[in-house]
N, C-alpha and C positions, 0 to 999 in steps of 0.2 A: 196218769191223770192228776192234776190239780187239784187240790182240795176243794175250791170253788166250784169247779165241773164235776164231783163229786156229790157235794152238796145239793146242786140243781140236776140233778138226773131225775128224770120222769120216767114212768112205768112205761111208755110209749120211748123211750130210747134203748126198750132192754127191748133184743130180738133173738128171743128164746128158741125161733129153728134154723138160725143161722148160729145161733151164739155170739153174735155182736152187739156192743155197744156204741150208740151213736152218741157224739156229745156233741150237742149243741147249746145250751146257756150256761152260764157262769154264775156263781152267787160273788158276790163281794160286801162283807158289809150286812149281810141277810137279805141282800137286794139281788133280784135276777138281772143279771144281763149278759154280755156276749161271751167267749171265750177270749183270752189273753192272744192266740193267734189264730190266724186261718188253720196252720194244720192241726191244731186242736182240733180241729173238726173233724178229723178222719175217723171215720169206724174202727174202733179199736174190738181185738178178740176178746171172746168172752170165753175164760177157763171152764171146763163142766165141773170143777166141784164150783167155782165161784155161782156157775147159774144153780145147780142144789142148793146152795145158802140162800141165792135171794128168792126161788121159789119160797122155800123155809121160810125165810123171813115174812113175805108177800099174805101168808096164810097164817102168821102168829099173831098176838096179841099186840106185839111190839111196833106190826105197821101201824101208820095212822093215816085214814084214807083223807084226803083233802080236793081241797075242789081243782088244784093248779096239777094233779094227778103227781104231784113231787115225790120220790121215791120215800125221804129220809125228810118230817116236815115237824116242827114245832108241834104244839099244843095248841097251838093259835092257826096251824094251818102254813106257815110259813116257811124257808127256808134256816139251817139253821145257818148261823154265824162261825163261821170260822175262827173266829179269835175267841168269842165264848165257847164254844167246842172244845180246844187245845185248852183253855185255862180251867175249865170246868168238869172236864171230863178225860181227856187223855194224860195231861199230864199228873192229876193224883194217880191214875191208873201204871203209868211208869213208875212214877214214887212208890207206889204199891208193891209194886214186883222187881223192884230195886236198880229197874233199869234206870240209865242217864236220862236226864230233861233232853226233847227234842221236838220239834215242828212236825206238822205232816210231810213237811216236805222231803226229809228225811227217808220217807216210807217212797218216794218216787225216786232216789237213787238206791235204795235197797233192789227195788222193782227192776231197773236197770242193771244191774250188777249182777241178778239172777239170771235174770236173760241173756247176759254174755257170757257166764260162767256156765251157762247152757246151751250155750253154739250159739245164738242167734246174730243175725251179721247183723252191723251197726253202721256201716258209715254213705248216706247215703243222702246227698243235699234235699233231695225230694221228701225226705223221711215216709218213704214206702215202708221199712221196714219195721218188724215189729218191735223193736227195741227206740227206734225213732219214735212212730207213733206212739207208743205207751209211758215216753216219756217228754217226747218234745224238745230233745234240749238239741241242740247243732252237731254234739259228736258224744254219744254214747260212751264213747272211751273215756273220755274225760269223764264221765260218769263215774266208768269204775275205779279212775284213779281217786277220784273225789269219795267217791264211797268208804275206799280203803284208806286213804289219805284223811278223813274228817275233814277236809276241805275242801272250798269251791275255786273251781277251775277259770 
């Protein structure tokens, strides 16, 4: 996923007895709107430790309920911003634990690179697969060349 489709995920796109996530809006900007492509849109699987975390989270102090039902929402009820996010929050957190500065996006060829160093097939124009859909990009492989390689493909 995108950090954008990250950002705008609703309580109503977790489906907790299927274990999928459906992504339908996009933040950019802290503004809602669509995803970057149609197959973003696909139902992506939901890990069961991922769904224990965000029940956890759902029931802790740390949600914050808002009227737009947004998973992950400002103080003000909003989405949050992506480039404030990374500048304000993740990246001192790298700095902190001494790892390299890097983008979320970074964290979507990690994602991809697990997934193929774990069997999962990749090359599939439809992006059926899950290595497709959870990341989006046209050939998976080039993924994990890019992954290992610190470069884009």
């Amino acid at each position: 996923m995108r950090i954008g489709e990250v950002l705008a995920l609703r309580i109503d796109d977790l489906d907790f007895e299927r274990n999928l996530i459906y992504v339908r809006p996009s933040v950019f900007a802290g503004t809602l709107g669509t995803p970057k492509s149609e197959a973003s849109m696909a139902p992506l699987p939901m890990p069961l430790d991922l769904a224990h975390r965000l029940k956890v989270f759902l029931s802790s102090k740390h949600y914050r309920q808002n009227s737009q039902g947004l998973l992950f929402a400002s103080r003000r009820g909003r989405p949050f911003s992506a480039n404030k996010l990374r500048e304000k929050k993740l990246r001192p957190l790298l700095a902190s634990l001494g790892i390299p500065l890097a983008g979320f996006h970074a964290f979507r060829h990690g994602v991809a690179t697990t997934l193929i160093d774990r069997g999962a097939k990749h090359h599939n124009r439809r992006r059926s697969t899950t290595t497709q859909r959870s990341k989006d990009h046209s050939r998976a492989v080039c993924a994990r060349r890019s992954s290992i390689a610190k470069r884009r493909c």
